[in-house]
LUMGUKE-161568 format. One record per residue (C-alpha): residue in one letter; residue number from 1; z, x, y. Coordinates in Angstrom, 2 decimals. Each point is the difference from the previous one (the first is absolute). Layout:
N
a  NUM  Z  X  Y
...
This chain:
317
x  1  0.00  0.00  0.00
x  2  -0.92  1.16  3.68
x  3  2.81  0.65  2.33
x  4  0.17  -2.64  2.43
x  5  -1.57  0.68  3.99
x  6  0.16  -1.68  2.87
x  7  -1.49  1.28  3.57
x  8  0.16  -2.91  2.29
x  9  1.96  -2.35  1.10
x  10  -0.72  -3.46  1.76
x  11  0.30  -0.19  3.94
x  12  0.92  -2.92  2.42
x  13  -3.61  -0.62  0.27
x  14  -0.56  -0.55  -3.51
x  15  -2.00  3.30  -0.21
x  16  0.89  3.09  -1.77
x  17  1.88  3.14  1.06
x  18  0.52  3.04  -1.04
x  19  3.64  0.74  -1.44
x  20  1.73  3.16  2.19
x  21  0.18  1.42  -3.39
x  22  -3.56  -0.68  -1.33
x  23  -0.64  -0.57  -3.32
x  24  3.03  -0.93  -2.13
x  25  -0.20  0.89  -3.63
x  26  2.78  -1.09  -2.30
x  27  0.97  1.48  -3.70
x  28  2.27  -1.35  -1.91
x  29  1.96  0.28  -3.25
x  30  2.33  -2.86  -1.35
x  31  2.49  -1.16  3.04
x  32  -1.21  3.05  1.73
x  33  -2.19  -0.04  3.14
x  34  -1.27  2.54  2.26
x  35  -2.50  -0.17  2.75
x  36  -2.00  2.84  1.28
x  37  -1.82  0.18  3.27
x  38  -2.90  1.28  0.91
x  39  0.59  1.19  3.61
x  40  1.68  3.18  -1.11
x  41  -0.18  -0.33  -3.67
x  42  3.46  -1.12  0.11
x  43  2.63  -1.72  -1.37
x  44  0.79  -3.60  1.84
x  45  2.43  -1.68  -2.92
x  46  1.24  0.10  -3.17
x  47  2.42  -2.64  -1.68
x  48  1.46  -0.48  -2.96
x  49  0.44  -3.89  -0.18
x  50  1.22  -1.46  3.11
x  51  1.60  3.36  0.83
x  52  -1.23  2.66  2.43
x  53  0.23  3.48  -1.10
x  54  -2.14  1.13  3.12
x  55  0.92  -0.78  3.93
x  56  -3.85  -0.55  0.33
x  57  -1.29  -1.90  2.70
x  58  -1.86  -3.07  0.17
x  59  -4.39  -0.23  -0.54
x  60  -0.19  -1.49  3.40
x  61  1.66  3.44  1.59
x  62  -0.23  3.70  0.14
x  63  1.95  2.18  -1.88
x  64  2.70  0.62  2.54
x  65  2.34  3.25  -0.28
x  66  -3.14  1.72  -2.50
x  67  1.10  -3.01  -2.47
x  68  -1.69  1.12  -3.16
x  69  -2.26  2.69  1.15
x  70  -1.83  2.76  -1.49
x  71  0.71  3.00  1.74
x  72  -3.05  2.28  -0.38
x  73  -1.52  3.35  0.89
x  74  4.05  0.71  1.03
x  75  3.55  -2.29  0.00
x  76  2.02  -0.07  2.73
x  77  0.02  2.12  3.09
x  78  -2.27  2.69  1.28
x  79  1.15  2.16  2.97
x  80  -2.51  -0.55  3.76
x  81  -2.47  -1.50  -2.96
x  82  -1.10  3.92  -0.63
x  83  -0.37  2.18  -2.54
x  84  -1.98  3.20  -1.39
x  85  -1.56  -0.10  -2.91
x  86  -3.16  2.70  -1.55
x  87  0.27  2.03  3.43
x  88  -0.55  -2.90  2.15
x  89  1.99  -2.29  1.91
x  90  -0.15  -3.84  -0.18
x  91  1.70  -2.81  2.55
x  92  0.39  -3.26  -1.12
x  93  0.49  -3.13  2.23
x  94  3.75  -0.77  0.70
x  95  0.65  -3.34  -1.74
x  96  3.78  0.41  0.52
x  97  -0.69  0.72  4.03
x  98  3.85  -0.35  0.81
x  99  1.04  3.21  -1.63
x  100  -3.36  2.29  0.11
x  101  -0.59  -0.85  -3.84
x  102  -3.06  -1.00  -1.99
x  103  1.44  -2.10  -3.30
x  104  -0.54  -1.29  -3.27
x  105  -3.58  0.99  -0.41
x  106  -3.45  -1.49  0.70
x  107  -0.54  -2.93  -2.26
x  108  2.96  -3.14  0.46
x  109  -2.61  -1.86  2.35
x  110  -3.53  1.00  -2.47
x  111  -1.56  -2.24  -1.94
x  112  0.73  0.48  -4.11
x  113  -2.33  -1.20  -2.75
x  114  1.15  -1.33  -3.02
x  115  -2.13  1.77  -2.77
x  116  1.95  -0.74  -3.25
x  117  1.72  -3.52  -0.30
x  118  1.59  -1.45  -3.12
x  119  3.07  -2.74  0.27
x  120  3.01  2.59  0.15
x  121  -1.82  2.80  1.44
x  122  -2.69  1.00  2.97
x  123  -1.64  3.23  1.01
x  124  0.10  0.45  3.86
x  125  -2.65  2.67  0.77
x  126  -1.17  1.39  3.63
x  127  -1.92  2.69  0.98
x  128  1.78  2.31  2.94
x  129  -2.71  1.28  2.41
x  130  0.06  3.35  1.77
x  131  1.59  -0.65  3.90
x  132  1.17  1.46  2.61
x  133  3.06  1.72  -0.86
x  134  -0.53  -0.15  -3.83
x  135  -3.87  0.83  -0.17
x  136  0.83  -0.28  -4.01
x  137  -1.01  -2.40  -3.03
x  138  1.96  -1.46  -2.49
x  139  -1.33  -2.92  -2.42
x  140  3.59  -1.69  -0.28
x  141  1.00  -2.86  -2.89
x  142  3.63  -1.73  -0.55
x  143  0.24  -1.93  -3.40
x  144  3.02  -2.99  0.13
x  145  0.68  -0.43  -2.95
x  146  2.75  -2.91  -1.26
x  147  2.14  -1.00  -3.23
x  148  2.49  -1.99  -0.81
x  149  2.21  3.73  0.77
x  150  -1.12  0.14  3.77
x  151  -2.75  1.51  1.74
x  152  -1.32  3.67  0.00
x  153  -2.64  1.14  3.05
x  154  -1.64  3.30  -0.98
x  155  -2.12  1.67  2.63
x  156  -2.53  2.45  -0.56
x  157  -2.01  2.08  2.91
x  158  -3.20  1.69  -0.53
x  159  -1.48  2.67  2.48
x  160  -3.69  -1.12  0.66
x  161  -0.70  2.52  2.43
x  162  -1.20  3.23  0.06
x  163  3.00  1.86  1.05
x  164  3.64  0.21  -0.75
x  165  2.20  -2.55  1.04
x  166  3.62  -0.65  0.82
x  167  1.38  -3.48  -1.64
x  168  3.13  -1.64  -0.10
x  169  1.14  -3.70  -0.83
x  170  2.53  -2.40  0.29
x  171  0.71  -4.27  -0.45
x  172  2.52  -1.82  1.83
x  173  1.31  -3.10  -1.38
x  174  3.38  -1.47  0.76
x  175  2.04  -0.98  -2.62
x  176  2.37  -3.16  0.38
x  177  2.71  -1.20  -2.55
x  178  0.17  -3.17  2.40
x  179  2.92  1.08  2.14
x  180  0.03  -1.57  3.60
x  181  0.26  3.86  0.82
x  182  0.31  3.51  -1.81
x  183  3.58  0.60  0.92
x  184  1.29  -1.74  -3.76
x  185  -2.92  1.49  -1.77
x  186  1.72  2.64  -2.93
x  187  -2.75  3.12  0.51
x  188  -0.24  3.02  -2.32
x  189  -2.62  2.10  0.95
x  190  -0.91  3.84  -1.08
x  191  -0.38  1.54  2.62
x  192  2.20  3.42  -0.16
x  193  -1.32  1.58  3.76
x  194  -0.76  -1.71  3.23
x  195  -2.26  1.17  2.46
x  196  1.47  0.02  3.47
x  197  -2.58  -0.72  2.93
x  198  0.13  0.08  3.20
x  199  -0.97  -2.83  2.53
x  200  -3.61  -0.27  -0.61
x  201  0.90  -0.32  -3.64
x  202  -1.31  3.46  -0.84
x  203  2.27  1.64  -2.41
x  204  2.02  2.69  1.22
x  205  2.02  1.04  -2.90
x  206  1.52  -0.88  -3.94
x  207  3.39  -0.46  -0.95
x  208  1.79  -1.36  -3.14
x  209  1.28  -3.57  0.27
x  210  3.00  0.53  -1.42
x  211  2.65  -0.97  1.76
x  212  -1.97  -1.60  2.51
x  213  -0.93  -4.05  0.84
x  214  -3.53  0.77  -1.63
x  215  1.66  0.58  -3.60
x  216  -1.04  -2.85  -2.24
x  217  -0.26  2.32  -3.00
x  218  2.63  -2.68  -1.27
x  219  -0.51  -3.81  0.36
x  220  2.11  -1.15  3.06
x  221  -0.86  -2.75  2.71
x  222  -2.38  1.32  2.63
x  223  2.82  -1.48  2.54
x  224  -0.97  0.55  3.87
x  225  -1.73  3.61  -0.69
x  226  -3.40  0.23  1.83
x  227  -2.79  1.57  -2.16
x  228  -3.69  1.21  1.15
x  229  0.49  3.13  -2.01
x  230  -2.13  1.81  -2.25
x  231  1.76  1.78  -3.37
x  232  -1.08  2.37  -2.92
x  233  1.42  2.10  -2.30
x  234  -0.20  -3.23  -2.12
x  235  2.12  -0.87  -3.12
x  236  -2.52  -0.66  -3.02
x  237  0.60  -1.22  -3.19
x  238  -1.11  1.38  -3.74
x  239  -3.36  -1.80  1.19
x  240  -0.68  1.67  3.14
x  241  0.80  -2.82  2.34
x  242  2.45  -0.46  2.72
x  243  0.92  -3.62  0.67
x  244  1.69  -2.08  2.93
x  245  2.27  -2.75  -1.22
x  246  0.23  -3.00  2.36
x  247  2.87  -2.37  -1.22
x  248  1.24  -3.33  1.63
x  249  3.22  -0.49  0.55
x  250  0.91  -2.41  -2.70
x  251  -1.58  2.68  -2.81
x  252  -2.26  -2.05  -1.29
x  253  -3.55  0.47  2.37
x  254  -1.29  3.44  -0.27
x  255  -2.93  2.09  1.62
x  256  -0.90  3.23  -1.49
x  257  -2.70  2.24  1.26
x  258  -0.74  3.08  -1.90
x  259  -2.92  3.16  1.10
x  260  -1.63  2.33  -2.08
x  261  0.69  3.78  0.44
x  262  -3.15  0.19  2.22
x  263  1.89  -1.36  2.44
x  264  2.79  2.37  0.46
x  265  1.16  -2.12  3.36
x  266  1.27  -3.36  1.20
x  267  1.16  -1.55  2.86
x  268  2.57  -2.77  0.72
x  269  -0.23  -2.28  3.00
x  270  2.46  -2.73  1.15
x  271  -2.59  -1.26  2.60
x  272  2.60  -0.02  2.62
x  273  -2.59  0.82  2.80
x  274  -2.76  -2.50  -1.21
x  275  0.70  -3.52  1.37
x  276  -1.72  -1.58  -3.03
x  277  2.34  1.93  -2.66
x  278  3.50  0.24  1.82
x  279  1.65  0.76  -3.21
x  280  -1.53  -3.07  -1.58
x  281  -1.47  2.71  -3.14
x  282  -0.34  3.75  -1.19
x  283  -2.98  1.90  0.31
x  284  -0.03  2.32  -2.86
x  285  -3.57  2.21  1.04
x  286  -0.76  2.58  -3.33
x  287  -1.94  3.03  2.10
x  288  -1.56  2.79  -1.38
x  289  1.07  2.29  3.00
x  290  2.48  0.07  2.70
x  291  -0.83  -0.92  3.41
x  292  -1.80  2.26  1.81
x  293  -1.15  1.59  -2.71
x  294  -3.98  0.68  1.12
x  295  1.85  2.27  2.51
x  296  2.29  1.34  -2.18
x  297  -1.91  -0.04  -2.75
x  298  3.33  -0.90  -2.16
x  299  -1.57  -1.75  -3.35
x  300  -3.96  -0.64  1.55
x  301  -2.13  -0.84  -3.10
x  302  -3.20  2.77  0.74
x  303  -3.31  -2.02  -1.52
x  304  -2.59  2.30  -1.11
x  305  -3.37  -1.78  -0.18
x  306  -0.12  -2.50  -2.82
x  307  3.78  0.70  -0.53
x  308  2.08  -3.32  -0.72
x  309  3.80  -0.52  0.18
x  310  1.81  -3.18  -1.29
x  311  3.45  -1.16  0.58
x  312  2.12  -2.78  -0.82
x  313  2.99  -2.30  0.32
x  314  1.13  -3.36  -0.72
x  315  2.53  -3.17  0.50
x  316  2.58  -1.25  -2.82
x  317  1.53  -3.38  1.62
């Protein structure tokens, strides 16, 4: 069975619109739904009955707070939106004008195609072109993939150009346990080192969280502390995977989000500074390098022509 799409949506008229979102492809797998957008090649929803597992937003809005997004050629923040890379410099536009910063990539307001579709899984697939400030190629595909155990999103870049390339990648969904706020929500996270930033968000130093707000190495309630952090050093299991563990108050609703060891970062956010969040969810972001990394060049992922990389994490409600 095809997944399900929708595009448009009906306006006062008694025309048709186009959804904010675009196309809206859903998968599905017993009680388990997920939608997936197509501006961005994001995620909008997923349920599992009448529960939310996702703070998603609605098909008649825009994903508010990077709701969802992918977060590709680079996650997070990137220092005056410069960098050197091959001998030469590149400047990319400022999309977070307020502190100097470019963020979060090039692709959460592209068009995606979906190339593969089945009932619990689609292929989003979009082709990167060369630009000013990343004059680079990369043929890019996320597979959602659900079961009846939760839903795993595996990326996978490929370098379509004819020179080297630096890559990273990151998702942000926010995870909810249906809390009016976070402050009740039992975390455990894995994180074993924070990275200290300074005002524009650009990290500064790394210190151990022990003995520190930031230590949710064991499960306590998230109480009043303010996250937008980013944390490695990450506890794995036998499998390779480092998991957060989201657990409502009354112990019974339960978020987990695990990452693959190609993503050897993560960052926590509270939303305190986004209007639309206020401590409604958690964003739990997998990364495969720190902030500023294209500057730092902490982690970057150098493609060689024809050179792939895949990565991959996933949701346990």
């Amino acid at each position: 069975m095809a997944a399900r799409a929708e595009a448009v949506a009906p306006d006062r008229a008694g025309g048709a619109t186009a959804l904010p979102s675009g196309e809206q492809i859903e998968i599905r797998a017993g009680d388990h739904r997920v939608v997936v957008v197509e501006v961005g090649g994001g995620l909008r929803s997923y349920t599992v009955g009448d529960r939310e597992v996702l703070d998603g937003y609605g098909k008649e809005e825009m994903a508010a707070a990077g709701r969802g997004q992918v977060l590709i050629p680079w996650p997070s923040r990137l220092q005056d939106g410069a960098y050197e890379f091959g001998g030469r410099r590149h400047q990319l536009p400022l999309t977070e004008p307020e502190a100097g910063n470019a963020i979060h990539g090039l692709l959460r307001w592209d068009a995606w195609s979906a190339v593969a579709r089945e009932e619990g899984r689609v292929v989003m697939g979009h082709t990167l072109r060369p630009q000013p400030g990343y004059p680079f190629s990369l043929a890019l595909g996320i597979e959602y993939s659900l079961s009846d155990a939760g839903l795993r999103v595996t990326t996978t870049a490929t370098n379509v150009g004819r020179e080297a390339c630096p890559y990273g990648s990151g998702m942000l969904p926010y995870l909810t346990v249906g809390t009016e706020k976070v402050d009740s929500v039992v975390l455990r996270a894995p994180g074993r080192t924070i990275l200290q930033v300074d005002e524009r968000g650009i990290p500064v130093s790394a210190e151990r969280v022990e003995s520190t707000e930031y230590d949710f190495l064991s499960a306590r309630p998230i109480g009043t502390t303010k996250i937008d952090n980013t944390f490695t050093d990450l506890e794995r299991g036998d499998d390779g995977l480092a998991r957060v563990e989201l657990r409502h108050p009354d112990g019974v609703t339960k978020a987990s989000l695990w990452l693959d060891e190609s993503y050897p970062y993560l960052t926590l956010f509270t939303g305190d500074t986004q209007p639309s969040v206020d401590r409604r969810s958690l964003a739990v972001e997998p990364i495969t390098c720190p902030p500023n990394a294209f500057r730092s060049g902490e982690s970057i992922v150098v493609l060689e022509p024809g050179e792939s990389t895949t990565s991959a994490w996933g949701i346990d409600p």
